[in-house]
C-alpha positions as CSV (number, residue, x, y, z in Angstrom):
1,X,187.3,114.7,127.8
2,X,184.0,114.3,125.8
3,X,181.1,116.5,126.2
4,X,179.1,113.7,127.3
5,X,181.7,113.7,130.1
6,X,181.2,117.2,131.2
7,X,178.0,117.5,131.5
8,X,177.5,114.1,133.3
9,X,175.2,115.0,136.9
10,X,175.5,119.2,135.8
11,X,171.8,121.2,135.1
12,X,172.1,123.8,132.7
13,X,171.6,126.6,135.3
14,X,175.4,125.5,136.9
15,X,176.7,126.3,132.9
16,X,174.3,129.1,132.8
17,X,176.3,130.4,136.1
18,X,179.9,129.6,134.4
19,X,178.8,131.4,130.9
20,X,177.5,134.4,133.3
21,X,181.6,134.9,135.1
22,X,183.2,134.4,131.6
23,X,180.4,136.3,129.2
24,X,177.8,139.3,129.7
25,X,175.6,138.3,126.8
26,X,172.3,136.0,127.5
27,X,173.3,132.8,126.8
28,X,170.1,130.7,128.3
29,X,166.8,129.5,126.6
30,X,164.0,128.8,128.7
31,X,160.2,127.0,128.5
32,X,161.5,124.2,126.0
33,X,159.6,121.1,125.7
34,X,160.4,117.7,125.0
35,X,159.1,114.1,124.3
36,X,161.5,113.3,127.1
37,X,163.0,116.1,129.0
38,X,165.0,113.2,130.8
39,X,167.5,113.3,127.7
40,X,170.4,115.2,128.2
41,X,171.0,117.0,124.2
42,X,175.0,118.1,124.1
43,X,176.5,118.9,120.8
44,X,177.8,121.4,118.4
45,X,175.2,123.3,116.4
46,X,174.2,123.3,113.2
47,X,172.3,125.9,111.9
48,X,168.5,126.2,109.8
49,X,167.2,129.3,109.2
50,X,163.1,129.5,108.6
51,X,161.3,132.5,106.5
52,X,157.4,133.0,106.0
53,X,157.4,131.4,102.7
54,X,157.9,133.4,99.5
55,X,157.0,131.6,96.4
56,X,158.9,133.9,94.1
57,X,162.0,133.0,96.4
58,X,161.7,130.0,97.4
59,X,161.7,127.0,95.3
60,X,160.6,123.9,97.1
61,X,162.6,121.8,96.1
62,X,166.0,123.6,97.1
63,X,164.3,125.2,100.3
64,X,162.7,122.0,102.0
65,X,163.7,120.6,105.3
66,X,165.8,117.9,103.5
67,X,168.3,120.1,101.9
68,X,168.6,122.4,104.5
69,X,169.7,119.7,107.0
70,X,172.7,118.6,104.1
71,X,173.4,122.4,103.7
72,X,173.6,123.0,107.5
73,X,176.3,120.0,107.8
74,X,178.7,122.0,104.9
75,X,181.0,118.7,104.8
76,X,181.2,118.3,108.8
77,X,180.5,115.2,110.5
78,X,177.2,115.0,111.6
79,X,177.7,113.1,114.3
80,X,176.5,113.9,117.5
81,X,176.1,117.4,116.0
82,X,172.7,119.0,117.3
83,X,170.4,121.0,114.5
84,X,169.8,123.7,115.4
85,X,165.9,125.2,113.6
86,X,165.5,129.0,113.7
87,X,161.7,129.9,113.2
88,X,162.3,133.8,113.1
89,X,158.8,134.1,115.2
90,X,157.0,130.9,113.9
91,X,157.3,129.7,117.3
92,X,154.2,128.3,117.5
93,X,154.4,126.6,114.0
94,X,155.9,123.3,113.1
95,X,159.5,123.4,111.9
96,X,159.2,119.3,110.9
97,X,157.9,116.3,111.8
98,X,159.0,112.0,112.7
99,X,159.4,111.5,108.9
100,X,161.2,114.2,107.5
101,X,163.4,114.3,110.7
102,X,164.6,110.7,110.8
103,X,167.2,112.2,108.5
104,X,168.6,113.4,112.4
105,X,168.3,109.4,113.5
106,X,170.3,108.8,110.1
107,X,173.1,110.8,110.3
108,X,173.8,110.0,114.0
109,X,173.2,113.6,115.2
110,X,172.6,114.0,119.1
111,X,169.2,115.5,118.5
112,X,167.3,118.9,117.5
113,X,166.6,122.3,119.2
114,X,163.8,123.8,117.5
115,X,162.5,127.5,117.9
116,X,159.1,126.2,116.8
117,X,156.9,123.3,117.3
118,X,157.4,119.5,116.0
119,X,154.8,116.9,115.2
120,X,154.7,113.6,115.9
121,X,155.9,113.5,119.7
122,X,155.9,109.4,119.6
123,X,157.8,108.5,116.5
124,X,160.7,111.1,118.0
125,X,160.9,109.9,121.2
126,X,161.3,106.4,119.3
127,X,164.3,107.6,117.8
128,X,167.5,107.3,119.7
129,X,168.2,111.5,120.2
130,X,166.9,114.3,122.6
131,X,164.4,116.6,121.1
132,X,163.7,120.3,122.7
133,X,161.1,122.8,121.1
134,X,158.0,124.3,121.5
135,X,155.6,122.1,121.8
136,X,153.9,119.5,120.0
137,X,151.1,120.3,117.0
138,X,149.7,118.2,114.4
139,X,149.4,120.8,111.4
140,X,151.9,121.0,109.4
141,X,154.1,124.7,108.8
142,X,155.5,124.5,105.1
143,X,152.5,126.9,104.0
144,X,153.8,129.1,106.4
145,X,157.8,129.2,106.5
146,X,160.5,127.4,104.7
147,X,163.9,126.4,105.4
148,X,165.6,129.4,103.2
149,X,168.8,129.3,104.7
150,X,171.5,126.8,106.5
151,X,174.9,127.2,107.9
152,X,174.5,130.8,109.2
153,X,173.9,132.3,112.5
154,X,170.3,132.1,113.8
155,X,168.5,133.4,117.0
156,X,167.0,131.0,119.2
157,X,164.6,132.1,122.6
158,X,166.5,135.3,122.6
159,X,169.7,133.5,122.3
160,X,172.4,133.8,119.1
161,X,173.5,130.4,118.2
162,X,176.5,130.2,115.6
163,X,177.5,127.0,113.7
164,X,179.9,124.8,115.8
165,X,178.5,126.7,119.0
166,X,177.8,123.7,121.7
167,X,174.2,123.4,122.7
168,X,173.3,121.8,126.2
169,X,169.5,121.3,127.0
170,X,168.1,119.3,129.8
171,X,164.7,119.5,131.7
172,X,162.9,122.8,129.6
173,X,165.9,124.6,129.4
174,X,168.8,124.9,127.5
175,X,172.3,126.9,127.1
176,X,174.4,127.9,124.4
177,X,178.2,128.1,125.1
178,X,181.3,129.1,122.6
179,X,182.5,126.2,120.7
180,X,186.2,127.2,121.1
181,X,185.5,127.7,125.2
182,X,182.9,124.6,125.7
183,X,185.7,122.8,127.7
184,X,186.7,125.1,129.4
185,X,183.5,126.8,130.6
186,X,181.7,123.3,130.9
187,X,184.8,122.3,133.2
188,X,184.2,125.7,135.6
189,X,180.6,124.7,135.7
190,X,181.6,121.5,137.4
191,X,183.4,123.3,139.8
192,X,181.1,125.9,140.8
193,X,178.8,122.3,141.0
194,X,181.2,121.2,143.7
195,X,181.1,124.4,145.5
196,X,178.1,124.9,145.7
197,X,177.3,121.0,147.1
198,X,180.2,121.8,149.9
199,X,177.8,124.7,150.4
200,X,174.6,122.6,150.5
201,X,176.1,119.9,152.9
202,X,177.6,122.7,155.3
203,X,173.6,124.4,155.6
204,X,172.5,121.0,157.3
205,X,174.5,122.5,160.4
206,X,174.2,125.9,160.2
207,X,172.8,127.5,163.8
208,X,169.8,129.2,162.9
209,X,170.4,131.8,165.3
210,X,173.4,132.9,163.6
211,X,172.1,133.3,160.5
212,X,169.5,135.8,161.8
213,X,172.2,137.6,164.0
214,X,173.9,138.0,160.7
215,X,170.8,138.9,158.5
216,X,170.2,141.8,161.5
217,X,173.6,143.3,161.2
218,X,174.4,141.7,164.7
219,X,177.9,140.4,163.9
């Protein structure tokens, strides 16, 4: 079944509960923002790394947001990939912007998860993908950080994200689930979906009198 599938009708919070019975580690990433939090973003990551800049290091031409996005795909599809932009505490800097990431429109990728903030909120949301981050700002970040390295793992809201892990993000949250599990745990979250509905629909009748009885130690 395709991702697309799986997460059809489930929030992040029911994969957030099916990572939490198959994994210990934090796997969620929370206060996102979006030009439309109404599109779903499912895909396998790949990975941008961010550094203050370093002019000794870093020559512009290899470590600019164009190569970095060809680096990050390392001879994969792109397609309906998600890229993945680590700002290593630039979080309220911009990682990109509408031109520079219509590379993402391009390559058919299902959309970006940015650690940092984008510009140009109306020309993404023109685009046909789902965009999470940190906000919107209007000044642009490549006096501050560069892209310095692709295809590697990153950290994201407190979250490790590998290459081919699968990112989910809906709302202004988002989860990030083991590429050789997604189908499986994405499959348990539907379940524990159902559950809990059967749950929700038996509360309409619940007595509230025996709830307290049982909240007192009464049964």
């Amino acid at each position: 079944m395709q991702l697309v599938e799986l997460v059809n009708g489930l929030g992040v919070a029911d994969v957030v509960d099916a990572m939490m019975m198959t994994h210990a580690h934090r796997a969620h990433i929370v206060e996102l923002d979006s030009p439309d939090p109404k599109r779903v973003l499912i895909g396998p990551a790949l990975t941008i790394s961010f550094l203050p800049v370093r002019k000794d290091l870093m020559d512009p031409q290899k470590h600019s947001l164009g190569p970095a996005i060809y680096r990050a795909i390392d001879e994969r599809d792109p397609k309906g990939a998600v890229l993945v932009m680590a700002s290593n505490g630039y979080n309220r800097t911009s990682l990109g912007g509408g031109t520079k990431l219509s590379r993402v429109e391009n390559l058919g990728m299902a959309g970006i998860l940015a650690d940092g903030m984008l510009r140009d909120y109306e020309e993404l949301n023109s685009y046909g993908f789902a965009t999470y981050c940190h906000g919107e700002t209007v000044h642009g970040g490549g006096n501050e950080i560069q892209p310095y390295l692709a295809d590697v793992p990153v950290a994201v809201g407190g979250v490790t994200v590998v290459p081919n892990d699968v990112i989910f993000a809906k709302g202004s949250t988002a989860v990030v689930i083991p590429g050789a599990e997604a189908e499986a745990i994405l499959t348990k979250a539907r379940y524990l979906m159902a559950k809990m509905d059967q749950i929700k629909a038996s509360l309409k009748t619940e007595d509230p009198e025996t709830v307290l009885r049982q909240g007192s130690g009464e049964l």
